[in-house]
MIBADO-391971 format. One record per residue: residue in three letters; x negated, y, z negated of N, C-alpha, C in turn. Coordinates in nm, 2 decimals, padded with zeros to 4 digits. Atoms other than C-alpha are relative to their C-alpha. Layout:
<nodes>
+---------+--------+--------+--------+--------+--------+--------+--------+--------+--------+
! residuo !    n.X !    n.Y !    n.Z !   ca.X !   ca.Y !   ca.Z !    c.X !    c.Y !    c.Z !
+---------+--------+--------+--------+--------+--------+--------+--------+--------+--------+
!     ALA !      X !      Y !      Z !      X !      Y !      Z !      X !      Y !      Z !
...
+---------+--------+--------+--------+--------+--------+--------+--------+--------+--------+
</nodes>
This chain:
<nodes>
+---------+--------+--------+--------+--------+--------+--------+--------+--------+--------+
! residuo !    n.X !    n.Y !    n.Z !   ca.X !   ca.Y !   ca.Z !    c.X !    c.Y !    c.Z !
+---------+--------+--------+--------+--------+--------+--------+--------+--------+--------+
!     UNK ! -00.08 ! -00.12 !  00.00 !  00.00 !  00.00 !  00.00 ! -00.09 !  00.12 !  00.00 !
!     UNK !  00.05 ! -00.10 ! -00.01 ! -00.10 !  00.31 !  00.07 ! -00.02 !  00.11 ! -00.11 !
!     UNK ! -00.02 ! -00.04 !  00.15 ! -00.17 !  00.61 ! -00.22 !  00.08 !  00.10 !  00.07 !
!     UNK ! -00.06 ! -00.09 ! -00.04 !  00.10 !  00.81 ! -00.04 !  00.14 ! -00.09 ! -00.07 !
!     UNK ! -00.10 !  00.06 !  00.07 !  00.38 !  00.53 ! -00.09 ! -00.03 ! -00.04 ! -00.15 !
!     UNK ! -00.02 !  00.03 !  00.14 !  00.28 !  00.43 ! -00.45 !  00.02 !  00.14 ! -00.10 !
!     UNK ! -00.04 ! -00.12 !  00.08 !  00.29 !  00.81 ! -00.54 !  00.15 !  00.03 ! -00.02 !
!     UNK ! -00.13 ! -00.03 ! -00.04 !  00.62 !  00.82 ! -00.39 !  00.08 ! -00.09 ! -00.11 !
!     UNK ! -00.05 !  00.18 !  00.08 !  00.75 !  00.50 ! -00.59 ! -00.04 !  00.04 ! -00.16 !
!     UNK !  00.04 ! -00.03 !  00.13 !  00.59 !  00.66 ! -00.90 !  00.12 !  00.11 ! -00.05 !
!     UNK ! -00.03 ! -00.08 ! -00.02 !  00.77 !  00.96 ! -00.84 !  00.19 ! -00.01 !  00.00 !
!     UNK ! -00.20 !  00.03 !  00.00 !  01.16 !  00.80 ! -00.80 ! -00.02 ! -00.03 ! -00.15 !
!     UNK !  00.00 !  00.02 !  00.14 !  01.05 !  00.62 ! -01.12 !  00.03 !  00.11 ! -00.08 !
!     UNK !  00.06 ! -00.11 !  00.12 !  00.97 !  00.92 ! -01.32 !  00.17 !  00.10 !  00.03 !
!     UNK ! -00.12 ! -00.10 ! -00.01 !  01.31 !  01.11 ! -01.15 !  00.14 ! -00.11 ! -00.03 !
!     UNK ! -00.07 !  00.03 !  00.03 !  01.52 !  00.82 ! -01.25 !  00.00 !  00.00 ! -00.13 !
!     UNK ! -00.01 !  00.00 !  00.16 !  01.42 !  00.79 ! -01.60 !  00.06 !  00.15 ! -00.06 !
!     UNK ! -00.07 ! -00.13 !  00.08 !  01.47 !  01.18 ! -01.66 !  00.10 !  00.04 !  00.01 !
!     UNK ! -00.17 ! -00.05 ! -00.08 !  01.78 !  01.24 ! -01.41 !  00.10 ! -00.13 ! -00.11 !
!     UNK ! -00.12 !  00.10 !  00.05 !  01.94 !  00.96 ! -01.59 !  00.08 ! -00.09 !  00.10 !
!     UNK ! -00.08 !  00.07 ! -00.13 !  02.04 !  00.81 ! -01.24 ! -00.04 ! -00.16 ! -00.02 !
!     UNK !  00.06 !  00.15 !  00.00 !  02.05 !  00.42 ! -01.22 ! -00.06 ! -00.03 !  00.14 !
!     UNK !  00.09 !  00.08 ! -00.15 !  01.85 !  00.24 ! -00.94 !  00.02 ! -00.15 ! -00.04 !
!     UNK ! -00.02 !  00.20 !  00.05 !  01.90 ! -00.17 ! -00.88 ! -00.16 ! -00.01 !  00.08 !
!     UNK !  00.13 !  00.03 ! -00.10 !  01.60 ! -00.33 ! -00.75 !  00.08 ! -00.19 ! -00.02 !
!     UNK ! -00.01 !  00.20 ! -00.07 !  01.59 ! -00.75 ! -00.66 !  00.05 ! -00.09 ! -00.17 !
!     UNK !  00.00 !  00.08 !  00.10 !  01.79 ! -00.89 ! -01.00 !  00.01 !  00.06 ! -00.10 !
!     UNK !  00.02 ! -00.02 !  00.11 !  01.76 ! -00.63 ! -01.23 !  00.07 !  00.10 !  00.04 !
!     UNK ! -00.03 ! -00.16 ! -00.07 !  01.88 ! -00.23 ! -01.22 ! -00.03 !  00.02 ! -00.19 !
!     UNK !  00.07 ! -00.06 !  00.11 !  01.73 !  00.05 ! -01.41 !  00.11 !  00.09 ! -00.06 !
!     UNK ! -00.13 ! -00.15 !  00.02 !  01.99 !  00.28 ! -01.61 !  00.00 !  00.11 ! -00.12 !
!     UNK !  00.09 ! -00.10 !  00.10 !  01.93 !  00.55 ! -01.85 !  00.03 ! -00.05 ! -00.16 !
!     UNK !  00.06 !  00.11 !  00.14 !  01.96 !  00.25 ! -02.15 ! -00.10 ! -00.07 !  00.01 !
!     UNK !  00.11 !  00.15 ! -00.01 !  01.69 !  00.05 ! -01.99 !  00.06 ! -00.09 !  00.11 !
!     UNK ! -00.05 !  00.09 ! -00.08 !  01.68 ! -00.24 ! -01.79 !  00.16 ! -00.11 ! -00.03 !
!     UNK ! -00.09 !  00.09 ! -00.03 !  02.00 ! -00.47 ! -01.71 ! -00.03 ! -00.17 !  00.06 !
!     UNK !  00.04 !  00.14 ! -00.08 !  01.93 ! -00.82 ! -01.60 !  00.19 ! -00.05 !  00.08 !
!     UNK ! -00.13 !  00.02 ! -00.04 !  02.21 ! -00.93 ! -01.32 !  00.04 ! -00.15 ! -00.05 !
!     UNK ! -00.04 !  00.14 !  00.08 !  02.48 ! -01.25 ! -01.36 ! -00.06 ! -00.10 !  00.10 !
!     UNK !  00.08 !  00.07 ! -00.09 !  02.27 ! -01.37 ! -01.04 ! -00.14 ! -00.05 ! -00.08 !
!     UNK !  00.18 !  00.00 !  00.08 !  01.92 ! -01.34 ! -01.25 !  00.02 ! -00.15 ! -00.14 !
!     UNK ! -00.04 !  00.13 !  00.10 !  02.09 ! -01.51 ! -01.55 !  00.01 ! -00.14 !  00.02 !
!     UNK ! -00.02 !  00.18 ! -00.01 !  02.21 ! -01.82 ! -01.40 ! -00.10 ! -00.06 !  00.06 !
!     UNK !  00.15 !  00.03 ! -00.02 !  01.90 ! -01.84 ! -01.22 ! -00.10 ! -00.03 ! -00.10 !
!     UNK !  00.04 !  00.06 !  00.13 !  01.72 ! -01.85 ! -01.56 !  00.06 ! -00.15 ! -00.02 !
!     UNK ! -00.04 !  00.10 !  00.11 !  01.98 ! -02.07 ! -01.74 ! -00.04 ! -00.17 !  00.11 !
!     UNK !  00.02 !  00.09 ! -00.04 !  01.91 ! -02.30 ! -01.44 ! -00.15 ! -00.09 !  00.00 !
!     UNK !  00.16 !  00.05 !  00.06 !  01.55 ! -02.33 ! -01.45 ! -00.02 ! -00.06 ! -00.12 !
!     UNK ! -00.04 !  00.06 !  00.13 !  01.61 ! -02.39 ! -01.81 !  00.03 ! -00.16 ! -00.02 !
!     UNK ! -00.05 !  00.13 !  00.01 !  01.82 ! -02.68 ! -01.75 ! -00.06 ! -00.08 !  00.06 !
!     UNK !  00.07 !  00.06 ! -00.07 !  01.60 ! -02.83 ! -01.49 ! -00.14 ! -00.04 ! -00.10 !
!     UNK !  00.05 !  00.06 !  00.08 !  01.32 ! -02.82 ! -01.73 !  00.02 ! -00.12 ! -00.07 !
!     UNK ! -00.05 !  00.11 !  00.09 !  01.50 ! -02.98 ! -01.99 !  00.02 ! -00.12 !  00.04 !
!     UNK ! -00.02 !  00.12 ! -00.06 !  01.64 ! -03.23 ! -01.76 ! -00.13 ! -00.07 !  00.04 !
!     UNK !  00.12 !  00.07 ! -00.06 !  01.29 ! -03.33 ! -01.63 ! -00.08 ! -00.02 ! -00.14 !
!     UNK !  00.04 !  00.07 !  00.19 !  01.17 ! -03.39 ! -02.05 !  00.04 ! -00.10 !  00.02 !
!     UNK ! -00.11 !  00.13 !  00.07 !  01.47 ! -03.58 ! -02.11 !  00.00 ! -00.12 !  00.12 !
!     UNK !  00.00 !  00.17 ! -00.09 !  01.47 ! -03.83 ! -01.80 ! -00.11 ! -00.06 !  00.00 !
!     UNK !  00.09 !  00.07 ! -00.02 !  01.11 ! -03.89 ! -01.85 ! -00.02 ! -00.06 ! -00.15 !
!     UNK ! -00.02 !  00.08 !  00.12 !  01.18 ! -04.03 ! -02.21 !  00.10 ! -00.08 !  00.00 !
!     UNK ! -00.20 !  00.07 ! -00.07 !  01.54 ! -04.16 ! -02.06 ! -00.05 ! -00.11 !  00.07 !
!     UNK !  00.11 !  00.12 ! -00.13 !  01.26 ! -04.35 ! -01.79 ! -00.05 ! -00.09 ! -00.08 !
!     UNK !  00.07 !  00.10 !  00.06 !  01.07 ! -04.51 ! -02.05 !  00.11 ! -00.11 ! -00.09 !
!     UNK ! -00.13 !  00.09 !  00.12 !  01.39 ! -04.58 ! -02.28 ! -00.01 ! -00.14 !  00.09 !
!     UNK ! -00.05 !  00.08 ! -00.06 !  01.53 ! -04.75 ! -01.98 ! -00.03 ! -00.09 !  00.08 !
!     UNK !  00.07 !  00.07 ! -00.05 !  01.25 ! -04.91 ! -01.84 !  00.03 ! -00.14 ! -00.01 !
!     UNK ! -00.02 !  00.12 !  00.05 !  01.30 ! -05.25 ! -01.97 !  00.13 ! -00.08 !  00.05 !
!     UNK ! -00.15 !  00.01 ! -00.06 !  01.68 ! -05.25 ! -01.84 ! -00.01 ! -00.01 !  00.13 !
!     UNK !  00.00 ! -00.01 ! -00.16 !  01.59 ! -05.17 ! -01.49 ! -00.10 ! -00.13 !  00.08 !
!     UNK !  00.10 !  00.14 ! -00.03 !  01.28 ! -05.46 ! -01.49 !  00.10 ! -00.10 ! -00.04 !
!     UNK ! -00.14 !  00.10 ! -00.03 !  01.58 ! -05.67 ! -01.57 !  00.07 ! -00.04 !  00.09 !
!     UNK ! -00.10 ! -00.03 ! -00.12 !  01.76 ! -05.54 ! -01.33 ! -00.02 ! -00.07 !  00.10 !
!     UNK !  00.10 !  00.02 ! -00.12 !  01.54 ! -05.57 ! -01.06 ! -00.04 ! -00.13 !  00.02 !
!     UNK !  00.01 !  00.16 !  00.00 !  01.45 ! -05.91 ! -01.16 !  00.10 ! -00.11 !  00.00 !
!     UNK ! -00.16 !  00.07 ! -00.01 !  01.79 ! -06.04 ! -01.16 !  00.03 !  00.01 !  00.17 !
!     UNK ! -00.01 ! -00.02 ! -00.14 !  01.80 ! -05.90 ! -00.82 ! -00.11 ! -00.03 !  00.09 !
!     UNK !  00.05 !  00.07 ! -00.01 !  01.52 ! -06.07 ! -00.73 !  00.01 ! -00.14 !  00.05 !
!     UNK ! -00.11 !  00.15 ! -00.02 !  01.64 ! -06.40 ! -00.85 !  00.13 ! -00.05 !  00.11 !
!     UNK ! -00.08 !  00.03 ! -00.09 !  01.91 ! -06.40 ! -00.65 ! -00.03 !  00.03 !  00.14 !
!     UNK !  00.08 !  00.02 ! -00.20 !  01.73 ! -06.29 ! -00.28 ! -00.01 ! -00.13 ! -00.04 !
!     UNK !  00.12 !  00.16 ! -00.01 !  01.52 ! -06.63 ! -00.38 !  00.15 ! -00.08 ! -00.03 !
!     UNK ! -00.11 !  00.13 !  00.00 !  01.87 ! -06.81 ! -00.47 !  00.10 ! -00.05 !  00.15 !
!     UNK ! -00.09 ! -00.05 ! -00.11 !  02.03 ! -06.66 ! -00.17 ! -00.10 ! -00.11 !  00.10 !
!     UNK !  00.17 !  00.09 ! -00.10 !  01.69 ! -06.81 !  00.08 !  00.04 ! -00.14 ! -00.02 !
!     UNK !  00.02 !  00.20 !  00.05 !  01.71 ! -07.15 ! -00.12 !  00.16 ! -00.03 !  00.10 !
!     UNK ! -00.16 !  00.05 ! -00.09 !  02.12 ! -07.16 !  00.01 !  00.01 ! -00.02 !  00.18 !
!     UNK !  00.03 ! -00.06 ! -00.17 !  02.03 ! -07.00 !  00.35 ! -00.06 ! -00.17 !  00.06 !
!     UNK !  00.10 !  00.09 ! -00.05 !  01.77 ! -07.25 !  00.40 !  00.04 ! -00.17 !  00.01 !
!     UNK ! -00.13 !  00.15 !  00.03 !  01.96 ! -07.59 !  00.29 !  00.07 !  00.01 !  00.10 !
!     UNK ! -00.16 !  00.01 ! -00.12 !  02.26 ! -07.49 !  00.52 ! -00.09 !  00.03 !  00.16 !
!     UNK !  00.00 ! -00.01 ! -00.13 !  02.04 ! -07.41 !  00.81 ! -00.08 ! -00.16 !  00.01 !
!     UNK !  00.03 !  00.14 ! -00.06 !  01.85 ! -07.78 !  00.79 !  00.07 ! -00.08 !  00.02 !
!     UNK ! -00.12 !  00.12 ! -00.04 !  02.15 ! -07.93 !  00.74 !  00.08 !  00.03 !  00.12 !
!     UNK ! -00.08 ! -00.05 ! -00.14 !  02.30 ! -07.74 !  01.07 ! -00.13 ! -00.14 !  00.10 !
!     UNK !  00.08 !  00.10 ! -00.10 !  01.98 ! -07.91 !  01.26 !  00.00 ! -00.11 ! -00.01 !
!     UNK ! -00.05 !  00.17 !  00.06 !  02.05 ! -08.24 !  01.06 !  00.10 ! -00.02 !  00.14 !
!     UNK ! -00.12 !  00.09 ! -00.12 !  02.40 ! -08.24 !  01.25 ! -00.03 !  00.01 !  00.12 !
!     UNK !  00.06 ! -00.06 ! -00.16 !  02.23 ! -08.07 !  01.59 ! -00.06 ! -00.13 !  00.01 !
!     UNK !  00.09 !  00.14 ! -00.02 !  02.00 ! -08.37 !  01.61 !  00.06 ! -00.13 ! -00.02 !
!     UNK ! -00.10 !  00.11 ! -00.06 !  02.25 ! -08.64 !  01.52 !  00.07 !  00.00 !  00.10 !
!     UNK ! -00.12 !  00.01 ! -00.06 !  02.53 ! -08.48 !  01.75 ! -00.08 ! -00.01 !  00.17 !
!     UNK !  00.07 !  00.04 ! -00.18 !  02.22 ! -08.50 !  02.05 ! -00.01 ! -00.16 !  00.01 !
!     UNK !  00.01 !  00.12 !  00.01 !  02.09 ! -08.85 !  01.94 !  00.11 ! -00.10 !  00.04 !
!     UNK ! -00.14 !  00.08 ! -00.06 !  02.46 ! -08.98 !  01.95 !  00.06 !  00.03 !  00.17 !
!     UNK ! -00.02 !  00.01 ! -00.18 !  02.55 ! -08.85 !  02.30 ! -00.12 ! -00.04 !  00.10 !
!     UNK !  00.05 !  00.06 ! -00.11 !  02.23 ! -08.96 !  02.44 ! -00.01 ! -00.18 ! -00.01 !
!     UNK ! -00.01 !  00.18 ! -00.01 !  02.28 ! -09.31 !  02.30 !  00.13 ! -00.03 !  00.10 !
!     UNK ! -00.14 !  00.00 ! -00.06 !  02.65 ! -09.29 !  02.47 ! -00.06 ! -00.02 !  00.08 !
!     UNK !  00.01 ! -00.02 ! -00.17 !  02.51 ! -09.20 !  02.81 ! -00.11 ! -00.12 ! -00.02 !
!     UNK !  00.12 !  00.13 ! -00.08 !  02.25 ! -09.49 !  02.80 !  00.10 ! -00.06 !  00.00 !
!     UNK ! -00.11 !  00.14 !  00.07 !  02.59 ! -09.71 !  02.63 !  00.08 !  00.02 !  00.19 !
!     UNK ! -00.09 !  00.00 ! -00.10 !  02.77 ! -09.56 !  02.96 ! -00.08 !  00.00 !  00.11 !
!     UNK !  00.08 !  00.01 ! -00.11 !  02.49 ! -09.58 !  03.18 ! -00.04 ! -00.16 ! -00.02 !
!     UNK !  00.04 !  00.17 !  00.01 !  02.41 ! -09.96 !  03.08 !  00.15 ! -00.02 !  00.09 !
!     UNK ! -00.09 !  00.06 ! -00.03 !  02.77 ! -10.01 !  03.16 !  00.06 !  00.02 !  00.16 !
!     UNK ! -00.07 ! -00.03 ! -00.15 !  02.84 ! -09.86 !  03.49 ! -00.15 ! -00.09 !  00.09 !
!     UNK !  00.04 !  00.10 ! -00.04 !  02.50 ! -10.08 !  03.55 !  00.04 ! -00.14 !  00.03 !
!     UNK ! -00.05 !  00.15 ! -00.08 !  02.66 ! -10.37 !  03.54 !  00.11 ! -00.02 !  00.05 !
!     UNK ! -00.10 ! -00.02 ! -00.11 !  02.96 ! -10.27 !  03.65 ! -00.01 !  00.01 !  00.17 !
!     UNK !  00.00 !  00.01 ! -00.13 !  02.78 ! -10.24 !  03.98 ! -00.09 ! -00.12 !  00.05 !
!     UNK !  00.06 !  00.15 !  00.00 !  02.57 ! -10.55 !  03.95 !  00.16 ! -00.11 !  00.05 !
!     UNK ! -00.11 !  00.15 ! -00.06 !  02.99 ! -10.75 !  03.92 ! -00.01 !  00.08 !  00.12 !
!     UNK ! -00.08 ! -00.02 ! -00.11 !  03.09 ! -10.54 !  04.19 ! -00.13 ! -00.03 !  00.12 !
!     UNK !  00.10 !  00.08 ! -00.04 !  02.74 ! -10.65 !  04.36 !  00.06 ! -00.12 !  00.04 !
!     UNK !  00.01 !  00.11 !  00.01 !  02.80 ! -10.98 !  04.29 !  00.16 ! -00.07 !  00.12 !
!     UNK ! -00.15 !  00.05 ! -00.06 !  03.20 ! -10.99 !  04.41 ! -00.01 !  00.06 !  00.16 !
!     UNK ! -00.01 ! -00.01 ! -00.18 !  03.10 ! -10.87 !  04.76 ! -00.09 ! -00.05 !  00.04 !
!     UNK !  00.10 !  00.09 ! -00.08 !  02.80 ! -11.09 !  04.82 !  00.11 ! -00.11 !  00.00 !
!     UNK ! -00.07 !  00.11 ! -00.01 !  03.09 ! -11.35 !  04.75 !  00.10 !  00.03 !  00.10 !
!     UNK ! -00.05 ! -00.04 ! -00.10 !  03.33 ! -11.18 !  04.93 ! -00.06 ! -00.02 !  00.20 !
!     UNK !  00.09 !  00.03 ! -00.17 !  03.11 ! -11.18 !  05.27 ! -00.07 ! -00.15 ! -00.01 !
!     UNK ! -00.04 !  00.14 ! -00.05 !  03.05 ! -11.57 !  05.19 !  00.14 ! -00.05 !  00.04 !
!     UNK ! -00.10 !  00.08 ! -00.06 !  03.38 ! -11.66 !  05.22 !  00.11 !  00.05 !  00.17 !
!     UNK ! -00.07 ! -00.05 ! -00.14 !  03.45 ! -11.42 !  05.52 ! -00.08 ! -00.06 !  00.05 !
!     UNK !  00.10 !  00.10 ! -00.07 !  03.16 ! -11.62 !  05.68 !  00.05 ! -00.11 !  00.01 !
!     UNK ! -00.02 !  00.09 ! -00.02 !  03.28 ! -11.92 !  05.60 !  00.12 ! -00.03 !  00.01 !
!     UNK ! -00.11 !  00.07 ! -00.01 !  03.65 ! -11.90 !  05.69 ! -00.06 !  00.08 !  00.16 !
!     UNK !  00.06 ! -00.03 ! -00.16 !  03.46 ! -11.70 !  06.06 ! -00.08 ! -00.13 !  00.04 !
!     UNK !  00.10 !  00.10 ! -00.12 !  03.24 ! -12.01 !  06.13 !  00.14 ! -00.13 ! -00.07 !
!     UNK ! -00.07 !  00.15 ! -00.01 !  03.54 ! -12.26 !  06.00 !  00.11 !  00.06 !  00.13 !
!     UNK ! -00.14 ! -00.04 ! -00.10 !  03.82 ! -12.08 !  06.23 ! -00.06 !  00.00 !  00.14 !
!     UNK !  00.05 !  00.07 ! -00.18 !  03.53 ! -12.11 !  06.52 !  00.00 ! -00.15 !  00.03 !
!     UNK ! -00.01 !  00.05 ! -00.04 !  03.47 ! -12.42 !  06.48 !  00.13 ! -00.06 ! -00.02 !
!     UNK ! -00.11 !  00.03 !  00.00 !  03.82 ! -12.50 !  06.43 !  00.10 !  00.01 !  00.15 !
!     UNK ! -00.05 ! -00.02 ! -00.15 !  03.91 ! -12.33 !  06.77 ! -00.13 ! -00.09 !  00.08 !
!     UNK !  00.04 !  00.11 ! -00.07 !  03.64 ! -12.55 !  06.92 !  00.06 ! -00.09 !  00.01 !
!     UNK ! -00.03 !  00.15 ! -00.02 !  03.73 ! -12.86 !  06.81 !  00.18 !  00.00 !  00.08 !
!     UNK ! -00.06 ! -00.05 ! -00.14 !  04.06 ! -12.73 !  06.98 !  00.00 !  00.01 !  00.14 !
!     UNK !  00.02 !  00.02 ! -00.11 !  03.91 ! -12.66 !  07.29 ! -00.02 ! -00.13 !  00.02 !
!     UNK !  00.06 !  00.14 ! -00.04 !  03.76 ! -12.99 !  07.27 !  00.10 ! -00.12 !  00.03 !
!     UNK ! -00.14 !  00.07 ! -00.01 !  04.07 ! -13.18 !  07.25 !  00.05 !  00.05 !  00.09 !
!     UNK ! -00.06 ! -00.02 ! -00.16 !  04.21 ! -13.01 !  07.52 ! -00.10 ! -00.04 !  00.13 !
!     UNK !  00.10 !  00.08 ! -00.17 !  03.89 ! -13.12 !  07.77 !  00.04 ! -00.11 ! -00.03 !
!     UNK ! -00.06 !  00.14 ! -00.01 !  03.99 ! -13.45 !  07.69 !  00.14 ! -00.03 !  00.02 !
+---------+--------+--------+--------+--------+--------+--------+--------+--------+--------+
</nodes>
């Protein structure tokens, strides 16, 4: 600041105290009893105040309660790890059934794959028989029409 404005600023001072005129400044105002403190300044105080205080008392509130909250905590603990143990059980037992419910359908398809094997092994078997006895009623009904002809040359 310059010594021009602090003369000037000396100078209101010195004409408010003797004029008796009030001036406010940031929180406070000057009035020809003295200072005033505003209801802004106050509760600003009383808040600080209580902020202190509050920050005492919860760090003896912290220790009180310390012991309650490692309980806490550890109770909530215990249970993630109870929760994991349940998790974990129900998911091997999911893969348990997953791996029986494959094992059993690929035994089926061999059960249904053996069976449609021999199912084409009879049906194999009933048409190699089939094409003997068409053979052998084709070479009886020739020679049957031979011996036919034959009886008619004579």
């Amino acid at each position: 600041m310059s010594e021009e404005s602090k003369g000037k600023k000396r100078e209101d001072r010195e004409k408010g105290k003797e004029g008796g005129e009030e001036r406010e400044g940031e929180g406070y105002s000057v009035g020809k009893e003295g200072y005033f403190i505003s209801k802004r300044s106050i509760w600003l105080l009383a808040g600080g105040a209580l902020g202190a205080l509050a920050a005492l008392t919860l760090g003896k509130a912290v220790r009180k309660a310390r012991p309650a909250v490692v309980g806490a905590v550890k109770e909530g603990y215990a249970f993630k790890e109870w929760v994991a143990g349940k998790t974990e059980g129900i998911k091997e037992d999911m893969e348990d059934i997953v791996a029986e419910a494959k094992h059993s359908y690929h035994k089926d398809l061999d059960v249904s794959s053996g069976a449609v094997k021999r199912e084409k092994e009879v049906l194999q078997k009933i048409e190699k028989e089939v094409e003997k006895r068409k053979t052998k009623r084709a070479s009886g009904s020739r020679e049957g029409q031979q011996e036919g002809k034959d009886e008619t040359d004579e």
